[in-house]
C-alpha positions in Angstrom: 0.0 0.0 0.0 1.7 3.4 -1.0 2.0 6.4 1.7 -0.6 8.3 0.0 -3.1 5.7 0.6 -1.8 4.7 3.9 -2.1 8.1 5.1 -5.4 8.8 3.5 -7.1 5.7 5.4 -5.9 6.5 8.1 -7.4 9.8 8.1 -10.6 8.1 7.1 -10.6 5.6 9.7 -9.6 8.1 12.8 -13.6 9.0 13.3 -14.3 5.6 14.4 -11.4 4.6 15.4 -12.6 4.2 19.3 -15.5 2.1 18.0 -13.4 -0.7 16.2 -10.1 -1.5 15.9 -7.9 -0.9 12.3 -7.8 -4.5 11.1 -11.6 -4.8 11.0 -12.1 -1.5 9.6 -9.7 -2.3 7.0 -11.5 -5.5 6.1 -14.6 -4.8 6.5 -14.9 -1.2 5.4 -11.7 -0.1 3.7 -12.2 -1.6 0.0 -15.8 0.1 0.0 -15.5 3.2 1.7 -12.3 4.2 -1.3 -14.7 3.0 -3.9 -17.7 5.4 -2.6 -15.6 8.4 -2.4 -14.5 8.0 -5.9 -18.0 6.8 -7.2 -19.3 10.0 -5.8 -17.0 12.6 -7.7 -17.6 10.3 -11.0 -21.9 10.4 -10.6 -21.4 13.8 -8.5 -23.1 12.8 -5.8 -23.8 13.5 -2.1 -24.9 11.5 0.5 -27.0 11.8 3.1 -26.8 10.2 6.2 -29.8 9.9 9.3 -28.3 9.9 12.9 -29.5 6.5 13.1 -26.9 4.8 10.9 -23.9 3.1 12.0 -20.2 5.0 12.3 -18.9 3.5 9.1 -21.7 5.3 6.9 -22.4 8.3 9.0 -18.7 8.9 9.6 -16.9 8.2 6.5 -18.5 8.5 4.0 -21.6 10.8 4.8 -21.5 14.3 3.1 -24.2 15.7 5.0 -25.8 14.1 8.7 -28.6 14.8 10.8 -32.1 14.3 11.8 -35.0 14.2 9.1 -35.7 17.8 9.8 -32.0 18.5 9.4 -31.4 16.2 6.1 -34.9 17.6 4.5 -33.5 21.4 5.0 -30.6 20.2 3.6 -31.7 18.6 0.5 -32.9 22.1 -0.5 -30.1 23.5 -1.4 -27.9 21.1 -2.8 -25.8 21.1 -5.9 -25.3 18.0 -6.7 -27.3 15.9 -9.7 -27.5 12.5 -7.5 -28.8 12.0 -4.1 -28.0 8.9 -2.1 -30.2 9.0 0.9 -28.5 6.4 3.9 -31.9 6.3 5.5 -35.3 4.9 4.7 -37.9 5.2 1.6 -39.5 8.0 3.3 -36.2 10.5 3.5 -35.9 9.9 -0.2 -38.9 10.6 -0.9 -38.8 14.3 0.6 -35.4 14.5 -1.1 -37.3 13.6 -4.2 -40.3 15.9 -3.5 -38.0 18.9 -2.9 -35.9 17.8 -6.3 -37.9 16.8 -8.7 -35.3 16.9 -11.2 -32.6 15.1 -9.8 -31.8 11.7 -8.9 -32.3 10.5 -5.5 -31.1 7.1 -4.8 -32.7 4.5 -2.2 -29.9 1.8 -1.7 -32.4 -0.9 -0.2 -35.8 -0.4 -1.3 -37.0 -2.8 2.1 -35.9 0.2 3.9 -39.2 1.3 5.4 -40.6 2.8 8.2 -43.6 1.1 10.6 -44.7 5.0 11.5 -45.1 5.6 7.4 -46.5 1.9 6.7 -49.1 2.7 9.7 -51.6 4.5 7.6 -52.8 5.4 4.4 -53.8 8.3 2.4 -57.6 6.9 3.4 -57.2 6.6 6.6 -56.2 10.5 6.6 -59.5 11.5 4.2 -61.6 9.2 7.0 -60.4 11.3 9.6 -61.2 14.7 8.0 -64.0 13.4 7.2 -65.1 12.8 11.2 -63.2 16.1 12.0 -64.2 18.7 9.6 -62.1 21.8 9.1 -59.7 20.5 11.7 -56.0 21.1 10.2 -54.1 17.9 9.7 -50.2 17.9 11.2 -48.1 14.9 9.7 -45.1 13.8 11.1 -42.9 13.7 8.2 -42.1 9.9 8.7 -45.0 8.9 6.3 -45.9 8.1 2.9 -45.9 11.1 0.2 -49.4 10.1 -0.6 -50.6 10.4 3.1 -48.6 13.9 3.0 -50.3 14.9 -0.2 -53.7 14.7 2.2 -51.7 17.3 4.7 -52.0 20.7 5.5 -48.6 20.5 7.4 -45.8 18.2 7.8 -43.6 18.4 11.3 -40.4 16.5 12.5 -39.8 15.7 16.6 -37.6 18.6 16.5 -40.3 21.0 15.6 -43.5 19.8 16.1 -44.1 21.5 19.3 -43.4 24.8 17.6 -45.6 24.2 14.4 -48.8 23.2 16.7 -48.6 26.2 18.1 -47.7 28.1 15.7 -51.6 27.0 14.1 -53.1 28.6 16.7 -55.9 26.5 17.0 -57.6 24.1 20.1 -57.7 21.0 18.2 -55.1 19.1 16.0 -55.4 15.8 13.8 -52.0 15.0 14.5 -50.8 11.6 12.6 -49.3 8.8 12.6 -47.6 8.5 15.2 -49.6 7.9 18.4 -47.1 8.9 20.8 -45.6 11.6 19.5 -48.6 13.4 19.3 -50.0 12.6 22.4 -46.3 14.1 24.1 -47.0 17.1 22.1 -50.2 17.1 23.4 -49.3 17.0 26.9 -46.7 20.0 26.4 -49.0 22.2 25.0 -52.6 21.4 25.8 -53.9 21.4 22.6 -56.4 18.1 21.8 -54.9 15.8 19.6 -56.9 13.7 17.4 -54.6 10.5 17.0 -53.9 7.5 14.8 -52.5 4.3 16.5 -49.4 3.4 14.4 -46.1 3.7 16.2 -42.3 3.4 15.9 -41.6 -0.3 16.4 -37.6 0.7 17.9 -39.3 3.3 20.0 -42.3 1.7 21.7 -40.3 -1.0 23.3 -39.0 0.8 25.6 -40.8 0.9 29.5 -40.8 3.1 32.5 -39.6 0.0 34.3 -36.3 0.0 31.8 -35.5 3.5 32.6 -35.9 2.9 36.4 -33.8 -0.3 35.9 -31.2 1.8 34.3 -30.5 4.4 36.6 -30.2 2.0 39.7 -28.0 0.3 37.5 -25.8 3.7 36.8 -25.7 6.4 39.4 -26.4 9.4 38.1 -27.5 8.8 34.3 -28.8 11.0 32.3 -31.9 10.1 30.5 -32.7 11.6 27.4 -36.0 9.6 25.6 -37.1 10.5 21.9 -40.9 11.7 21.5 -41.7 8.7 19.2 -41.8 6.9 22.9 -44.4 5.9 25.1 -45.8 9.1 27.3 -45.1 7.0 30.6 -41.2 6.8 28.9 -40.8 10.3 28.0 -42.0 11.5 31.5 -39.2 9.3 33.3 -36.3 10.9 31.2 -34.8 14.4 32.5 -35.0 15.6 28.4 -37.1 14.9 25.7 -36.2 15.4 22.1 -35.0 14.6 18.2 -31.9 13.3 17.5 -30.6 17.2 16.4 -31.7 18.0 20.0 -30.1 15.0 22.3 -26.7 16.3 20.3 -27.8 20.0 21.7 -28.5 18.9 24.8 -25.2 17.0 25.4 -23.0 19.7 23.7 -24.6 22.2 26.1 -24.7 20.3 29.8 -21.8 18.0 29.1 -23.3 15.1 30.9 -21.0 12.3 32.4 -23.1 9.6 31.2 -26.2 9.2 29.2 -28.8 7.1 28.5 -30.4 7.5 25.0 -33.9 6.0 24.6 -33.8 5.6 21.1 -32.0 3.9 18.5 -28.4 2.4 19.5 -26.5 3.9 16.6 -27.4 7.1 17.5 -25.2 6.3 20.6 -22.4 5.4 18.5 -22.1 8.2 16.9 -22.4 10.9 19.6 -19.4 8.9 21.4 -17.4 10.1 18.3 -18.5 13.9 18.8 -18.2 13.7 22.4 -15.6 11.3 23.9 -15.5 12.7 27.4 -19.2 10.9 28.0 -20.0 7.9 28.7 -22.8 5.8 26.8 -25.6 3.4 28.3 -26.6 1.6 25.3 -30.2 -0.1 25.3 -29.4 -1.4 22.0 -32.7 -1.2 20.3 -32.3 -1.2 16.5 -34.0 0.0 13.6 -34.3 -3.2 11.3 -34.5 -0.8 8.3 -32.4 1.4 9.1 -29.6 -1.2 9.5 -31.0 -2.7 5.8 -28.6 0.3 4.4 -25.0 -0.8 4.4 -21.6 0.5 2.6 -21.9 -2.1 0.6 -25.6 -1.6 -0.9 -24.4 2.5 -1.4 -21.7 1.0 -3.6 -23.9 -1.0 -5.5 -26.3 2.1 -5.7 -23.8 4.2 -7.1 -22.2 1.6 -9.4 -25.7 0.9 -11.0 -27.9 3.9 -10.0 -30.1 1.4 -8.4 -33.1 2.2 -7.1 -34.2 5.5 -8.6 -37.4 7.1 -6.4 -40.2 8.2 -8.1 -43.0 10.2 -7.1 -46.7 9.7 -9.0 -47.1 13.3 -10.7 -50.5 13.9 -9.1 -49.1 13.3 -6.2 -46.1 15.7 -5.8 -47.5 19.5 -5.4 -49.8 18.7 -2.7 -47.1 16.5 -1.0 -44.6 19.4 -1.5 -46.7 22.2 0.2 -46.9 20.5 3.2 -43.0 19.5 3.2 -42.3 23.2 2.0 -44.5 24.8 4.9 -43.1 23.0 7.2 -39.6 24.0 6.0 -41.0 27.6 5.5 -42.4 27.6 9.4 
């Protein structure tokens, strides 16, 4: 191996390199991680990577990371002709809706979501239908058609805001159950619910938490808002992915215990070394259906395109753009 490339590794390898030691890396991740950089200058391409995938993707070789508010924002303004979104079908699907014209690549089409697979764009008309002239806040983890029956999408980071912000004593607030009825509780404004929930997220219990903090004096508990309501109010903080990295950067907790997705664990470690990390390692299955390997495929054979049905996409967009715009 020539200096160049020995040094270059090594510079790609130093994120993690307190997660896994250099032999694996190199025989595990090396090979594909030097082939995705230079597949990306030859397609020009960017990739986007969710908080919830694992150090090898989110560290080196993800061009923009974050949480879906974060990564939607982002996929406004980008340059770049191809989009790779590390993440499920629903994240490329607001890439897509926000560029229409470019490519934006899925690398596992099984990568779904049980929030967006929990209801239908019927299920929405059904419910304006029993609550007439009530405004209709969708979490952004759901399908473009159920969007396109929107008047408002919202992530966990700003959902609190955005209900407010309508002004108005009474919400249909979808899919997620528990997200909405946290919101809910925070604000006082009735929520009219749909039972569909985040199959990582509402495994966790109250009597986990408890089990946790006898376990390790003086934890930190910081739950995500896809959680049960009894889960949330047995953390000290509640909040997106964007906001557990907030929270840390600004209290500089010992140790922490993040109710939500393991990986996210794993990669905060990186950006903060001088915590420690509980890990309840519940994992996303689909999430963990994106590899290196399937985003070298994807950008060897520009497999699998997203596409949006035409009728579909302005009324889908207004509410992703409104929510963007609030």
């Amino acid at each position: 191996m020539s200096e160049t490339l020995t040094d270059r590794r090594a510079s790609l390898y130093e994120p993690v390199s307190h997660l896994m030691h250099r032999d694996d890396w190199e025989r595990l991740y090396a090979d594909d991680i030097e082939a995705i950089l230079r597949l990306k200058k030859q397609h020009d391409a960017v990739i986007l990577a969710h908080n919830y995938q694992t150090p090898e993707i989110f560290h080196c070789v993800a061009d923009i990371r974050g949480d879906s508010l974060a990564l939607a924002r982002a996929a406004q303004t980008l340059d770049q002709s191809v989009i790779v979104m590390a993440g499920v079908h629903f994240m490329a699907e607001t890439a897509k809706l926000l560029n229409p014209q470019k490519t934006v690549l899925i690398p596992d089409t099984r990568a779904g979501c049980s929030l967006a697979e929990g209801i239908t764009a019927e299920n929405v008309r059904a419910l304006k239908a029993a609550h007439p002239g009530v405004p209709v806040v969708t979490y952004v983890n759901s399908t473009a058609a159920v969007k396109a029956e929107s008047d408002i999408c919202c992530t966990s980071g700003n959902a609190k805001r955005l209900v407010e912000g309508l002004g108005v004593p009474k919400i249909i607030m979808i899919p997620d159950e528990f997200l909405a009825r946290n919101i809910e509780a925070e604000t006082g404004i009735e929520m009219v619910t749909w039972p569909a929930h985040c199959e990582v997220h509402e495994r966790f219990t109250p009597q986990e938490i408890r089990q946790y903090r006898r376990i390790h004096k003086g934890v930190t508990v910081i739950a995500h808002p896809e959680c049960p309501p009894e889960v949330v109010a047995e953390a000290d903080f509640s909040g997106s992915t964007a906001q557990m990295q907030d929270y840390i950067a600004e209290n500089q907790p010992e140790k922490v215990l993040l109710v939500t997705e393991c990986s996210m664990s794993d990669n905060l470690s990186v950006l903060f070394p001088a915590t420690s990390f509980v890990r309840p390692c519940n994992l996303c299955p689909h999430m963990k259906r994106i590899t290196l390997a399937g985003i070298r495929r994807s950008l060897e054979t520009m497999q699998t395109p997203v596409s949006i049905p035409a009728h579909l996409q302005p009324r889908a967009r207004l509410a992703v753009e409104r929510m963007l715009a609030a």
